[in-house]
Backbone bond lengths (Angstrom), bond angles and torsions (degrees), N, CA, C in turn:
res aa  C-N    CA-C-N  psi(-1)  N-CA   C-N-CA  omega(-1)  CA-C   N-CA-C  phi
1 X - - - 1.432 - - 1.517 110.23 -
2 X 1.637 117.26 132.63 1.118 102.40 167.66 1.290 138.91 -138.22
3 X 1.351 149.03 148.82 1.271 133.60 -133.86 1.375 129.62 -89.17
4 X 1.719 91.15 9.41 1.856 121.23 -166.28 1.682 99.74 -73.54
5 X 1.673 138.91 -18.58 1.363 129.58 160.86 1.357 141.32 -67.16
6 X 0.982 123.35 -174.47 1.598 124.79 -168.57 1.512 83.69 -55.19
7 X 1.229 119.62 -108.54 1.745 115.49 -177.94 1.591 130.17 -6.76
8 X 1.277 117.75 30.91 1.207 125.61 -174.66 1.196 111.31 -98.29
9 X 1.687 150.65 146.17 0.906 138.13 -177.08 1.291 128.05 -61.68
10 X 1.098 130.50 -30.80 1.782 171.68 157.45 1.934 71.56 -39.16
11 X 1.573 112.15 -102.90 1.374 108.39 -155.67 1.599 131.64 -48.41
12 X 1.889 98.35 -30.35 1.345 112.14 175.15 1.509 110.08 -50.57
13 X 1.275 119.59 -52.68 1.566 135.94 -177.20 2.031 93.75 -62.15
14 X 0.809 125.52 -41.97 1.426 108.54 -160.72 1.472 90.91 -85.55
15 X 1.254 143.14 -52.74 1.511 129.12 171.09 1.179 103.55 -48.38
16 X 0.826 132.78 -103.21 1.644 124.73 -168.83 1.375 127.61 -20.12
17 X 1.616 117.11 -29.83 1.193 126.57 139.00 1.638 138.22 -6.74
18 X 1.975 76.46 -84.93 1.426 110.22 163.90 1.345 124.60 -49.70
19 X 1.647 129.36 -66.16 1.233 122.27 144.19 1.659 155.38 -28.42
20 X 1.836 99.71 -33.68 1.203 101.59 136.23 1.350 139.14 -50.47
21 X 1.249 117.12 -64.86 1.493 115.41 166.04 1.290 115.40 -74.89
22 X 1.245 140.32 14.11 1.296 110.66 151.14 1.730 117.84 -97.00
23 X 1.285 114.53 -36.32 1.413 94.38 147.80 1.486 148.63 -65.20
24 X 0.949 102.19 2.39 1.591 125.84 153.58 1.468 108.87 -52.77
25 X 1.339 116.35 -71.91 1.594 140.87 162.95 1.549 95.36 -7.87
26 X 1.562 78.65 -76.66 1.707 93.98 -147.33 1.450 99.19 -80.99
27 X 1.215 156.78 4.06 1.323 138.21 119.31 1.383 118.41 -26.80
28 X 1.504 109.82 -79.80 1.454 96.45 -176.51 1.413 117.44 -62.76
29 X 1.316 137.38 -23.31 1.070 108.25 155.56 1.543 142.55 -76.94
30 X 1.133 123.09 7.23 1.022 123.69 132.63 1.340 152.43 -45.70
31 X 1.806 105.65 -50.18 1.428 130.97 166.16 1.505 104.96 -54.83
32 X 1.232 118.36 -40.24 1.620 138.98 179.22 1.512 92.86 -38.93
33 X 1.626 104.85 -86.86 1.396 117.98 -147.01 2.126 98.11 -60.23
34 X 1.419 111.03 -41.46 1.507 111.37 175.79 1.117 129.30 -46.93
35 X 1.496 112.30 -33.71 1.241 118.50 167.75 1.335 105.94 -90.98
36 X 1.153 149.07 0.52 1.538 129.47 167.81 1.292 93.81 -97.88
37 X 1.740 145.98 -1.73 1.348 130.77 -168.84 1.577 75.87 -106.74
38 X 1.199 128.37 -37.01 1.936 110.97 -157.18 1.418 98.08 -86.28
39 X 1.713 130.81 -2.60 1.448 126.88 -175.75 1.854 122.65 -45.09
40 X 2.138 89.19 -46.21 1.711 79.18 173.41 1.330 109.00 -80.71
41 X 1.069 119.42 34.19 2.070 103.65 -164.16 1.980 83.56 -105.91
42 X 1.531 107.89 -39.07 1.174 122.84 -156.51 1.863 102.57 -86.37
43 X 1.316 109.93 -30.51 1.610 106.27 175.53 1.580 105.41 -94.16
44 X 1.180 131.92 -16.37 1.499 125.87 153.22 1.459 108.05 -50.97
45 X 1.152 118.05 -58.27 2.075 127.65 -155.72 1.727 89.30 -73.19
46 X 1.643 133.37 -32.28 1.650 118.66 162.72 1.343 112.25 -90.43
47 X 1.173 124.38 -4.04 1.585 95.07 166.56 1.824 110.73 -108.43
48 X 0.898 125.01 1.56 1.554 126.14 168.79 1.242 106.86 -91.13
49 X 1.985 111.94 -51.97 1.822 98.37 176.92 1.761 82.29 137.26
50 X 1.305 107.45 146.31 1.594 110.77 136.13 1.103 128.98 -38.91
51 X 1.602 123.22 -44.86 1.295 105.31 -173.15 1.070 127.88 -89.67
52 X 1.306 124.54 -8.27 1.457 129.03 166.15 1.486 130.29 -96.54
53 X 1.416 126.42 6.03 1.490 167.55 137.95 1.429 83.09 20.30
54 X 1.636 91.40 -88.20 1.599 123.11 -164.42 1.328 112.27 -56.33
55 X 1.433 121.26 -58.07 1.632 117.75 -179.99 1.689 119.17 -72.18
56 X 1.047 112.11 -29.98 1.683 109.04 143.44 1.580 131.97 -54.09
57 X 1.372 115.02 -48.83 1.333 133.74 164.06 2.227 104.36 -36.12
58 X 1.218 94.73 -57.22 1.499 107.59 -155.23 1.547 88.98 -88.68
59 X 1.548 151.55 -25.85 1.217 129.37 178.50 1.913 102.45 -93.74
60 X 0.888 104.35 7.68 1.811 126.70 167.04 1.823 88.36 -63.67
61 X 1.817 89.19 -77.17 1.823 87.17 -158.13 1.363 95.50 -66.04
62 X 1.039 147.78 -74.67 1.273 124.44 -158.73 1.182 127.39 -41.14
63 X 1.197 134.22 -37.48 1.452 150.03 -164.60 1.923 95.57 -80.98
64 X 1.325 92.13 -40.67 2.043 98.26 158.15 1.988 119.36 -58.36
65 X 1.264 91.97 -57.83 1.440 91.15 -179.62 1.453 114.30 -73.58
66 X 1.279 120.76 -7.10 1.791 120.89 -171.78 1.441 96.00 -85.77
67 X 1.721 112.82 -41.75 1.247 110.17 -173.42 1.833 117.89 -81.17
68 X 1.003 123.91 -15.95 1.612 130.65 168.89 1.424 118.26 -102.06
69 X 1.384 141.05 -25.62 1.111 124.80 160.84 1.478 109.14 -157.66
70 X 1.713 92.13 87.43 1.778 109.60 175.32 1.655 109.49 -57.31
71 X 1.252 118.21 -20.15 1.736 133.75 -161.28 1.733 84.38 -79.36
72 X 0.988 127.55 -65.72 1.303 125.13 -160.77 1.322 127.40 -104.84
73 X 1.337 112.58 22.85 1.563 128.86 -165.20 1.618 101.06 -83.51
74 X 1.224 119.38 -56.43 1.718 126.74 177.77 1.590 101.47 -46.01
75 X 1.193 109.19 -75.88 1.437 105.46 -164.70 2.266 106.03 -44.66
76 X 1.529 102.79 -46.33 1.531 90.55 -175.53 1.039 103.19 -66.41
77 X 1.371 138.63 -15.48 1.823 113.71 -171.65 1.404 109.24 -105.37
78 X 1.380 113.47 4.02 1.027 98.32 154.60 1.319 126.17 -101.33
79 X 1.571 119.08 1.11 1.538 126.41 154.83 1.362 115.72 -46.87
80 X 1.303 98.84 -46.84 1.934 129.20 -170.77 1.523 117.02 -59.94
81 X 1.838 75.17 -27.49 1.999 77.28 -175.75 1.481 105.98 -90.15
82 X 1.419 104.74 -31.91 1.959 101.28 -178.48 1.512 88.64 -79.42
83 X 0.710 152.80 -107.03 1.564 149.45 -138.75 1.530 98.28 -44.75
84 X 0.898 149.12 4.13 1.661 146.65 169.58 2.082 94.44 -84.78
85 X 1.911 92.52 -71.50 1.718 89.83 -175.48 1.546 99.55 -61.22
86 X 0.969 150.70 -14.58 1.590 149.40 166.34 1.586 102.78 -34.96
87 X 1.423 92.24 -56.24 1.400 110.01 -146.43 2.009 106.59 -95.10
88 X 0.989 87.36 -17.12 1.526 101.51 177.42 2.005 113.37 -85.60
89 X 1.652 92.41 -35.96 1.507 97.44 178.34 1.636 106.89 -60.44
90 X 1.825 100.09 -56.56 1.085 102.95 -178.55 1.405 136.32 -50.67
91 X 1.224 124.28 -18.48 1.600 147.58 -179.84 1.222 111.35 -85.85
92 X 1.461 114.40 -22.50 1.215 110.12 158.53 1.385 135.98 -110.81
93 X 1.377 93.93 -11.54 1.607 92.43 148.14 1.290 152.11 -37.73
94 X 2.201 90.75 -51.14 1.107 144.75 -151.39 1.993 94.42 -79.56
95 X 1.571 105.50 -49.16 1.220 137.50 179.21 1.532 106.30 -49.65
96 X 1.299 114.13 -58.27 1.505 120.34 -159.93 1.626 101.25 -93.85
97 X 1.507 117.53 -3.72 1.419 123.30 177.45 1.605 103.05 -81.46
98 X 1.395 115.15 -28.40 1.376 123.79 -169.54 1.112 120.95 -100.02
């Protein structure tokens, strides 16, 4: 047997090489395209402010869910609303346990 084929240590190292840097590539291009899709997310959050981030953020989704399924919007927010005080009791439970 001899070690002169693709399976050679010599070639093993240069594919893997290769594969290293090509996912290299495609990381940053990835990071690329995320930041050109999160750009308006990121010039909305400086021209409204930090502090209004969130309450803009949240009349976003609703104004999303009013417009795709007006039929079933009541029943989820009011899921939204018990699992919120759910989640609020519990945190303070959680709080005064600690």
């Amino acid at each position: 047997m001899s070690n002169s084929g693709k399976h050679s240590p010599a070639s093993l190292a240069a594919r893997r090489q290769a594969l290293v840097t090509e996912c290299a590539l495609q990381r940053i291009t990835a990071a690329r395209e995320v930041r050109g899709i999160m750009a308006p997310v990121h010039n909305l959050r400086h021209k409204v402010g930090g502090n209004f981030a969130i309450p803009v953020s949240v009349l976003g989704l609703i104004g999303g869910l009013i417009a795709t399924r007006s039929g079933k919007l009541v029943p989820m927010l009011t899921t939204v609303r018990s699992l919120w005080k759910l989640g609020r009791d519990g945190l303070a439970a959680w709080r005064q346990r600690t």
